[in-house]
Z-matrix of the N, CA and C atoms (Angstrom, degrees):
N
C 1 1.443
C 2 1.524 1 110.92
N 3 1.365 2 131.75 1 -32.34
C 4 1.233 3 152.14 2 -173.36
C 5 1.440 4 112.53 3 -104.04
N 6 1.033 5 127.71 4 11.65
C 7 1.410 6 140.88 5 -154.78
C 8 1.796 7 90.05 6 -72.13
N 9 1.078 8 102.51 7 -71.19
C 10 1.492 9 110.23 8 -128.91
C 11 2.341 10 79.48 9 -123.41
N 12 1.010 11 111.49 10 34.55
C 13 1.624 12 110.63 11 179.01
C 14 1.516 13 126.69 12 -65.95
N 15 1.333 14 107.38 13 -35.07
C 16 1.594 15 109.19 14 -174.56
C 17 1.618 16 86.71 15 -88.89
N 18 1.473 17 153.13 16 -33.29
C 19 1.310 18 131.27 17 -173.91
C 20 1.641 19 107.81 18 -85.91
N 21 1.291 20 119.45 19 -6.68
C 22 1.614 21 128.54 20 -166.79
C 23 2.028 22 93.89 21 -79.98
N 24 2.235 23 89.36 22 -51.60
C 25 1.364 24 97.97 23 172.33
C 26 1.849 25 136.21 24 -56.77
N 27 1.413 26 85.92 25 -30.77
C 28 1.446 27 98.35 26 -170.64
C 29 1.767 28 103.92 27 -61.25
N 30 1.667 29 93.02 28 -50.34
C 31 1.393 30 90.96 29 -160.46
C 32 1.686 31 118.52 30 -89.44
N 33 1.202 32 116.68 31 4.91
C 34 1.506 33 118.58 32 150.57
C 35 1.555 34 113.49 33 -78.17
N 36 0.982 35 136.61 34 -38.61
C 37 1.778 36 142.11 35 136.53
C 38 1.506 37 109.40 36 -27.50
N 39 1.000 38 133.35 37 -65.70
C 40 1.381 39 120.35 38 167.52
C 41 1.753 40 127.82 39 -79.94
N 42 0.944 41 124.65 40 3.01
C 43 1.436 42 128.80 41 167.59
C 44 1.447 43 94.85 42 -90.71
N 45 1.260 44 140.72 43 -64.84
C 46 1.502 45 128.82 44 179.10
C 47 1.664 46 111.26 45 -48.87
N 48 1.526 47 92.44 46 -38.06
C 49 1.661 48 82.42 47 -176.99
C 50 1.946 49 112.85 48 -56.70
N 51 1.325 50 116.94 49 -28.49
C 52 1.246 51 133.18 50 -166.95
C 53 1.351 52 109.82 51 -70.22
N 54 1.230 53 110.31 52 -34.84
C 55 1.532 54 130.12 53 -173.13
C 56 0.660 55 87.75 54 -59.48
N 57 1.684 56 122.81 55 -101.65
C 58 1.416 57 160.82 56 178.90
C 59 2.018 58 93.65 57 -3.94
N 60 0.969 59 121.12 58 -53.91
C 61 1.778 60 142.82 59 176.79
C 62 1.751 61 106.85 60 -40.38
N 63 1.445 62 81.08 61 -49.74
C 64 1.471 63 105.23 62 -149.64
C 65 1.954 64 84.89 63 -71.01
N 66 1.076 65 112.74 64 -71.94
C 67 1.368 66 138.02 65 174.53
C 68 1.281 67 102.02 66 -22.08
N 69 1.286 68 135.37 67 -77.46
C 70 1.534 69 129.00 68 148.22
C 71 1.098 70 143.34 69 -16.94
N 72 1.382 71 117.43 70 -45.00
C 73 1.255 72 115.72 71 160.67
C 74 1.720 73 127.00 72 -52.31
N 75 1.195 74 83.98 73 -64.05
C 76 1.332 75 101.52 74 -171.02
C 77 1.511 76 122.57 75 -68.01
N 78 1.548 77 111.91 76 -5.44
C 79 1.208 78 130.71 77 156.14
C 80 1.754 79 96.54 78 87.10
N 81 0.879 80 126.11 79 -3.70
C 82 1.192 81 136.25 80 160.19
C 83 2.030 82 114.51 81 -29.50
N 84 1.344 83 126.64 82 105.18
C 85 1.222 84 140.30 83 147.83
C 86 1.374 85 123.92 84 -2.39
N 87 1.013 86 158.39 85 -35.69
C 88 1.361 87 137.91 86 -103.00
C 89 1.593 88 144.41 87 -48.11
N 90 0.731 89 138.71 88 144.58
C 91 1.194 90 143.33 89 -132.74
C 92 1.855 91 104.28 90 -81.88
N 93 1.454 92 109.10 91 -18.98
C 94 1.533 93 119.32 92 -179.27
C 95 1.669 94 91.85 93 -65.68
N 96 1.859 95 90.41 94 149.04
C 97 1.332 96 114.60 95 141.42
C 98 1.738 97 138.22 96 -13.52
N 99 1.043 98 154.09 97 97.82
C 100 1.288 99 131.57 98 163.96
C 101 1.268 100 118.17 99 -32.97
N 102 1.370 101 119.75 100 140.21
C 103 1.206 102 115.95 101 179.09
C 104 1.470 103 99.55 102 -131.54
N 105 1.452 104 124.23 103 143.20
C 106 1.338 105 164.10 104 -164.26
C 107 1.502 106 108.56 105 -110.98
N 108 1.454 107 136.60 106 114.86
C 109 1.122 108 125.61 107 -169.00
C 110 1.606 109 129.96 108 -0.39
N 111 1.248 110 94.59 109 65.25
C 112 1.288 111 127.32 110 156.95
C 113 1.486 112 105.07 111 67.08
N 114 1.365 113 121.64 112 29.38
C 115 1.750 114 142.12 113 154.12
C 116 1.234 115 140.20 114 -101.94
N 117 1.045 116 128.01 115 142.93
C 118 1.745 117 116.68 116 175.98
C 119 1.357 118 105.28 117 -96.99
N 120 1.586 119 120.52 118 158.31
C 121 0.914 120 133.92 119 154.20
C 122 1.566 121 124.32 120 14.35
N 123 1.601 122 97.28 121 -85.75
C 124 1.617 123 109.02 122 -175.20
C 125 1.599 124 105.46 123 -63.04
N 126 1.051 125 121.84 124 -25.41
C 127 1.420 126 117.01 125 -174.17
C 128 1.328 127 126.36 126 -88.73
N 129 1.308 128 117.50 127 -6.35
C 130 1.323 129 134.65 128 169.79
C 131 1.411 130 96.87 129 -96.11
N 132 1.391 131 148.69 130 -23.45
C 133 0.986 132 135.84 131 -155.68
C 134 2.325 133 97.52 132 -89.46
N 135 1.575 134 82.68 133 -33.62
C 136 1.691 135 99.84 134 -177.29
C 137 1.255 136 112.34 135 -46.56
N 138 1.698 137 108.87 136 -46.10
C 139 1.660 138 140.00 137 -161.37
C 140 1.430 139 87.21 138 -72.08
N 141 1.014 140 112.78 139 -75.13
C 142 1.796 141 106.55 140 177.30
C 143 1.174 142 118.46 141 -59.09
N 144 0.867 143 139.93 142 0.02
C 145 1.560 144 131.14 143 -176.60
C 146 1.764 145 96.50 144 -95.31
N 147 1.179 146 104.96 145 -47.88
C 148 1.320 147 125.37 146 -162.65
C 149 1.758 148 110.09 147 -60.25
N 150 1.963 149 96.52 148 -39.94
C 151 1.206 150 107.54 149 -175.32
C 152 1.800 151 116.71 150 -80.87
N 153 1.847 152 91.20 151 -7.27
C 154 1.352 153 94.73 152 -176.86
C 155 1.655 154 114.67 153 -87.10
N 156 1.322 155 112.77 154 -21.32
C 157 1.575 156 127.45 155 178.17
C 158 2.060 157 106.01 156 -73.02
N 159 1.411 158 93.97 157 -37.92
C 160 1.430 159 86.93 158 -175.69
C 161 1.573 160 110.21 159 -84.81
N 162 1.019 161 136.44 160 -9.18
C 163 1.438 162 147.46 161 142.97
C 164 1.701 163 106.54 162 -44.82
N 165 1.121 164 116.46 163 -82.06
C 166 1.486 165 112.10 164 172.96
C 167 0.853 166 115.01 165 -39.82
N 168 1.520 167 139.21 166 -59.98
C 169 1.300 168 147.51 167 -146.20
C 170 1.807 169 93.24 168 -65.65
N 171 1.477 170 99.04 169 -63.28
C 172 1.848 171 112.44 170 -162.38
C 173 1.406 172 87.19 171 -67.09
N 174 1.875 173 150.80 172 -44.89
C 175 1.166 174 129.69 173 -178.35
C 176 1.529 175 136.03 174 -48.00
N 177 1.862 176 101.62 175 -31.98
C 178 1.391 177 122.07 176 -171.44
C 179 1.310 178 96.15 177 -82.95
N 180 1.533 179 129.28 178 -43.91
C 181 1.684 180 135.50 179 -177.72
C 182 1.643 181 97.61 180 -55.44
N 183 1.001 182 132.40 181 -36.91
C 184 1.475 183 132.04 182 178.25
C 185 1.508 184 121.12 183 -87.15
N 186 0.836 185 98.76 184 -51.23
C 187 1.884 186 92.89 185 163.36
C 188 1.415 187 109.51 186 -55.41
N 189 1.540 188 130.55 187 -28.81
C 190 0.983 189 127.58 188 -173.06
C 191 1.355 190 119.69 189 -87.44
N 192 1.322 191 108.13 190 -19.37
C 193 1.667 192 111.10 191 175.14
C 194 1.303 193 103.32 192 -112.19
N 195 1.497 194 132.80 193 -5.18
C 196 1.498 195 107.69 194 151.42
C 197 1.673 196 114.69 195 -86.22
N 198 1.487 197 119.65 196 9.16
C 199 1.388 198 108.16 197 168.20
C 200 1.328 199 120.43 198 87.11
N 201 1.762 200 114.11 199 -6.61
C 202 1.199 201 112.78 200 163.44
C 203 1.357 202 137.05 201 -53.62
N 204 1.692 203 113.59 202 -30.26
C 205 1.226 204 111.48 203 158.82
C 206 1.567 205 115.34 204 -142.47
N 207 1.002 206 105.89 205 154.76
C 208 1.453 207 112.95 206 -160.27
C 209 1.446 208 115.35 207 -94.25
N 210 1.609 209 132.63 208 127.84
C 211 1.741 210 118.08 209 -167.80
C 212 1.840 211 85.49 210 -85.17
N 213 1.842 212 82.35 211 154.73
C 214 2.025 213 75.07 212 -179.26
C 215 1.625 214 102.43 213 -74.00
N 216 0.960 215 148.38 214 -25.83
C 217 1.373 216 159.78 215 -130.31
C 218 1.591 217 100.80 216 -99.16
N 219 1.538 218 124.39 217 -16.52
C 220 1.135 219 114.75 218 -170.64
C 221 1.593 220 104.82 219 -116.12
């Protein structure tokens, strides 16, 4: 099953690479997504979402330890 893996690997790595070649040439579109440093759509949207919670999160941790506002609970 493992026999022959790094040449099985290699050469599905180079048949896409060929495509991908081929696709260029011929000036051909492709049908994928734009991609944005090397993301799609939904996944940039994650990155920001993600970056937007840790913004809140670290803003409220700081208001909270300079004492500007007080949690009722403590």
């Amino acid at each position: 099953m493992l026999d022959d893996l790094r040449n099985s690997a290699a050469s599905s790595y180079l048949d896409e690479e060929e495509a991908i070649q081929e696709d260029l040439r011929s000036g051909q579109d492709s049908s994928e997504e734009k991609l944005f440093l090397g993301m799609t759509a939904p996944q940039r949207f994650v990155i920001v979402l993600m970056m937007l919670m840790m913004t809140c999160v670290l803003g409220t941790f700081f208001l909270v330890a300079t004492e500007k506002i007080v949690l009722p609970f403590l």
